[in-house]
C-alpha positions as CSV (number, residue, x, y, z in Angstrom):
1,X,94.0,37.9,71.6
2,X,91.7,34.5,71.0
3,X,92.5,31.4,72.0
4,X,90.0,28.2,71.0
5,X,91.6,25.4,73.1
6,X,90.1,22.0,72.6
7,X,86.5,22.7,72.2
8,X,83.4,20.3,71.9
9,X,80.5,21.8,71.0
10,X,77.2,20.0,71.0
11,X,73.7,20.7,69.2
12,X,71.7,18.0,70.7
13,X,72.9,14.7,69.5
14,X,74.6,16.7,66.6
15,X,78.3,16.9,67.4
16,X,79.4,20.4,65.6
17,X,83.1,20.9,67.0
18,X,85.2,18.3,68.5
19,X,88.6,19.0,70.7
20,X,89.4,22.0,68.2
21,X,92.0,24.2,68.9
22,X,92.8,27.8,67.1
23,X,94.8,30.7,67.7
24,X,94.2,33.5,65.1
25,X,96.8,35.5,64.9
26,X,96.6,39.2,66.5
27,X,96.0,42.2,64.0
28,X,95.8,39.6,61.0
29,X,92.7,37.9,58.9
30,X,92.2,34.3,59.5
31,X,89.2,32.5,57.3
32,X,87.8,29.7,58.3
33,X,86.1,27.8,55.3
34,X,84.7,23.9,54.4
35,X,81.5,22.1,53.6
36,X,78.6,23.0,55.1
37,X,78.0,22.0,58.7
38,X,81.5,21.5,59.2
39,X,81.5,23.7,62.5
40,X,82.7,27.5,60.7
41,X,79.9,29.5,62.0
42,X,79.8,27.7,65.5
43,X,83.7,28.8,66.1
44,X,82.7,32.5,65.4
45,X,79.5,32.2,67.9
46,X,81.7,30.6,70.4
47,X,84.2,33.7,70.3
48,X,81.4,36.4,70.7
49,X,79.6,34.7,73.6
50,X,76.5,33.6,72.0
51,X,76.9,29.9,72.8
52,X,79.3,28.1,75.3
53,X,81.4,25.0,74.9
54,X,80.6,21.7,76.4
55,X,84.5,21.0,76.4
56,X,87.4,23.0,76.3
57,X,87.5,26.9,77.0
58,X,87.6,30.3,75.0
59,X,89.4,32.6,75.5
60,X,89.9,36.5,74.8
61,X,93.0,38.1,76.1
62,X,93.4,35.5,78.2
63,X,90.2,35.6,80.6
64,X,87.4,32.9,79.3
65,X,85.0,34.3,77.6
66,X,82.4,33.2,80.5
67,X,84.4,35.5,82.7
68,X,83.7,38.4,80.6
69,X,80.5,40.8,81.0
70,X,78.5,39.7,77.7
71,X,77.7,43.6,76.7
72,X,81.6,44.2,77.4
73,X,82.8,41.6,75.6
74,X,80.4,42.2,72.4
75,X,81.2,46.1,72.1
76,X,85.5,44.5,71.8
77,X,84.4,42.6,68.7
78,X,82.1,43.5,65.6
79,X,79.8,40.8,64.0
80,X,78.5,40.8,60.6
81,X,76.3,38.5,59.7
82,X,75.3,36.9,55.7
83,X,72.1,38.8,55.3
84,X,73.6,42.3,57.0
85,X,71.2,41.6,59.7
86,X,69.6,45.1,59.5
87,X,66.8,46.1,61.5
88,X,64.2,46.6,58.6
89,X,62.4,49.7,60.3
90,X,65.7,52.0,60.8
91,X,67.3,53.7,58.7
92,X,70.8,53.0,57.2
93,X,72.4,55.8,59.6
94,X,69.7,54.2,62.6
95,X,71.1,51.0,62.3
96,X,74.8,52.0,62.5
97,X,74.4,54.4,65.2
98,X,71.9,52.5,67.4
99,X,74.6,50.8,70.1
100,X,76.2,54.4,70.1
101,X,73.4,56.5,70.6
102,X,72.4,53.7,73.4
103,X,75.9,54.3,75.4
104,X,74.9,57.9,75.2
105,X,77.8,59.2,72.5
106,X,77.4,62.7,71.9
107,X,75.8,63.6,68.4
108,X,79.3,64.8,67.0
109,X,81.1,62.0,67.7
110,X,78.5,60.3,66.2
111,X,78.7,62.2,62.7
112,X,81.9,62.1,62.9
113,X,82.3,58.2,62.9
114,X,79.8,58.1,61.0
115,X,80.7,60.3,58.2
116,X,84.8,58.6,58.7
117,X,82.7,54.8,58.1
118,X,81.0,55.7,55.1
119,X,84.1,56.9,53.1
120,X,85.9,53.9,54.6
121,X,83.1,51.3,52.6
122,X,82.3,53.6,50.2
123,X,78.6,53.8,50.9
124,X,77.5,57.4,49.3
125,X,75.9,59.7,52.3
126,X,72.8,60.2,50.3
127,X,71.8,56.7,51.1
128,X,72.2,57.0,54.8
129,X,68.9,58.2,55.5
130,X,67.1,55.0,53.1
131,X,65.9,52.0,54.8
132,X,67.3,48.5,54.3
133,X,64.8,47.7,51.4
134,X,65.8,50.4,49.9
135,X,69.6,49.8,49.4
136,X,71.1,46.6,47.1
137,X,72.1,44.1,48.9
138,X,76.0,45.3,48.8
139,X,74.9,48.8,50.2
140,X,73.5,46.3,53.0
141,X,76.3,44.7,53.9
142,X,78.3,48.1,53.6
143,X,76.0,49.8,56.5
144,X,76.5,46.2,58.0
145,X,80.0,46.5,57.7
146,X,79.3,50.0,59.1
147,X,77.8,48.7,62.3
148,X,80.1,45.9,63.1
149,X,83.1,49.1,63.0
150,X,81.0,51.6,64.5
151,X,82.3,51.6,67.6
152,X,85.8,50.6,66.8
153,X,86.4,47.0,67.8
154,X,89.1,45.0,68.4
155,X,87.9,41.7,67.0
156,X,86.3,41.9,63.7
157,X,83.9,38.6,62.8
158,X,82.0,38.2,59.8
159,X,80.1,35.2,58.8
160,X,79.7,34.4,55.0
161,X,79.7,38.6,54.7
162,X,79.4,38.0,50.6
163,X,77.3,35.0,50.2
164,X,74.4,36.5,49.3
165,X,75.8,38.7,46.9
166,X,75.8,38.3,42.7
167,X,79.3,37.7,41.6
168,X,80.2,41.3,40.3
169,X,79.1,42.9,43.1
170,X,80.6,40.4,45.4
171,X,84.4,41.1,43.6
172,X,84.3,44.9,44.1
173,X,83.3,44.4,48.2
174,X,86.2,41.8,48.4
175,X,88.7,44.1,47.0
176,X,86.9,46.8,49.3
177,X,87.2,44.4,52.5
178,X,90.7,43.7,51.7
179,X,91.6,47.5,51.5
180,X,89.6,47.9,55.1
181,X,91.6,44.9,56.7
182,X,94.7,46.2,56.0
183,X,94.2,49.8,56.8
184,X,92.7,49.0,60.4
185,X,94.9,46.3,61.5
186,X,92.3,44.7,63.2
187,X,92.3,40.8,64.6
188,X,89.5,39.6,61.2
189,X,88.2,35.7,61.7
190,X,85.6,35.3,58.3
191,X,83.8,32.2,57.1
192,X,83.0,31.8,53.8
193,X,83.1,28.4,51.4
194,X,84.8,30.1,48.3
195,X,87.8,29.2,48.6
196,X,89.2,32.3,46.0
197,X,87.9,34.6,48.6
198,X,89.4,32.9,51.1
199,X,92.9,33.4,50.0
200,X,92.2,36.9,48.5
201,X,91.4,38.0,51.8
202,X,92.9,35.5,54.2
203,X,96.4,35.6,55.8
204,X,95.5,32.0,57.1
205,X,93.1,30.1,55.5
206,X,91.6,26.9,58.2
207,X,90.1,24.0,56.1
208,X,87.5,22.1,58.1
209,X,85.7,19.2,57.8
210,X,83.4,17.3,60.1
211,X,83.8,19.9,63.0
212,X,87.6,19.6,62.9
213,X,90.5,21.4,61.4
214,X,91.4,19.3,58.1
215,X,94.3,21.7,57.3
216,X,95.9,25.2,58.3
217,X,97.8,27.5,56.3
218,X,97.6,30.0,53.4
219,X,96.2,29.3,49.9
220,X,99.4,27.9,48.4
221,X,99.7,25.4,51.6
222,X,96.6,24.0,50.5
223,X,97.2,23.7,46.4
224,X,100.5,22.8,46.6
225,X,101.2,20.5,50.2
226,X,97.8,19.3,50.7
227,X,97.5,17.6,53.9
228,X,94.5,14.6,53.0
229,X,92.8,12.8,50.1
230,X,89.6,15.6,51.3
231,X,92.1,18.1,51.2
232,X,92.9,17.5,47.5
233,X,89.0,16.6,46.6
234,X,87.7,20.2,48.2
235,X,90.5,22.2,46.2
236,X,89.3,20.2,43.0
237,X,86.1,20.6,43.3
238,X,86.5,24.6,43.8
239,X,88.2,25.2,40.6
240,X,87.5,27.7,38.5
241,X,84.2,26.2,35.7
242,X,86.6,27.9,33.1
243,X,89.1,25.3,33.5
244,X,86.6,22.4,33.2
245,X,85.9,23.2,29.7
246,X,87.6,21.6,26.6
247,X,89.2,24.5,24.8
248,X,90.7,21.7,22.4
249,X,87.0,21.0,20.4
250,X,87.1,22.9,16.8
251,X,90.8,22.6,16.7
């Protein structure tokens, strides 16, 4: 369904991608995760449209994305961004329903996605009708989450979708996102740097470094048969603080 083939991508003088190529598997969730400014969020803005390649081509069901109508191409895939991206004066239930109410959906349809979304992220109805700085920030990225589904994509991106988030809250939407991914069988690319998250959600997990791919594969690929010296150092330095501590002092 996407196809990255050799892309450079430019900022400037800034080189953030150079002759990458990805194929995320159809119907699966592929995480993309490494350092920061090591090209994650540029891949997922290259597959939505939002900036071009200076080399190589993307691709979406095999047309370049180019070659696509831009509103088209964005109502195929859903985009969630780290901060929920919510516009502050709607309403939870404005903000999801905005790009359907502007194709003209009729107000059933509507309620019922609507009312189908909310059990699906568990975001109580009551809190529909609250503004954004109302809610906690996981109720944001559930009527986030919400928006990016609302009119049933193909393509699902999210970009660092927990970051924000304080670690308890952060566990139960993982376990939550999980649940969703595997019940809609959607095509999921998802950037994050936690590299537990990664392999909780991921079905491939892409290590990159410098604006290239360091290392493919699933969690256990990377522990166990890692690829590079950075390879090794980025699982290292990712491990749990608990098992940095001397248990042995006392004894």
């Amino acid at each position: 369904m996407i196809e990255i083939d050799c892309v450079t991508k430019f900022y400037g003088s800034l080189r953030a991608l150079h002759e990458v190529s990805l194929k995320p598997a159809p119907e699966r969730t592929t995480v993309l995760i490494g350092p920061s400014g090591c090209g994650k969020s540029t891949m997922l803005r290259l597959i939505i449209g939002l900036i071009v390649p200076d080399a190589g081509t993307v691709r979406f069901e095999d047309r370049p994305i180019p070659a696509w109508n831009p509103y088209t191409l964005r109502h195929r895939m859903g985009y969630v961004i780290q901060d929920g991206g919510l516009f502050p004066h709607l309403t939870a239930r404005d903000n999801v329903t905005l790009l359907a109410r502007h194709l003209g959906w009729e107000a059933a349809r509507i309620e019922e996605r609507l009312t189908a979304l909310g059990k699906l992220v568990h975001l109580p109805s009551d809190r529909l009708d609250d503004f954004p700085a109302q809610l906690s920030g996981g109720q944001q990225q559930r009527v986030g989450l919400m928006r990016a589904l609302m009119l049933d994509p193909d393509v699902l991106l999210l970009d660092e979708p927990l970051g924000a988030l304080d670690p308890m809250i952060r566990a139960d939407l993982q376990a939550d996102l999980r649940d969703i991914f595997r019940s809609l069988h959607k095509t999921v690319v998802m950037v994050t740097h936690d590299l537990g998250e990664a392999g909780f959600l991921g079905d491939e997990i892409i290590l990159m470094r410098g604006g290239q791919i360091e290392q493919a594969g699933t969690l256990e690929d990377l522990v166990v048969r890692a690829a590079s010296p950075f390879v090794e150092a980025f699982i290292h330095a990712q491990r749990s603080p608990l098992e940095s501590i001397d248990t042995s002092v006392g004894e």
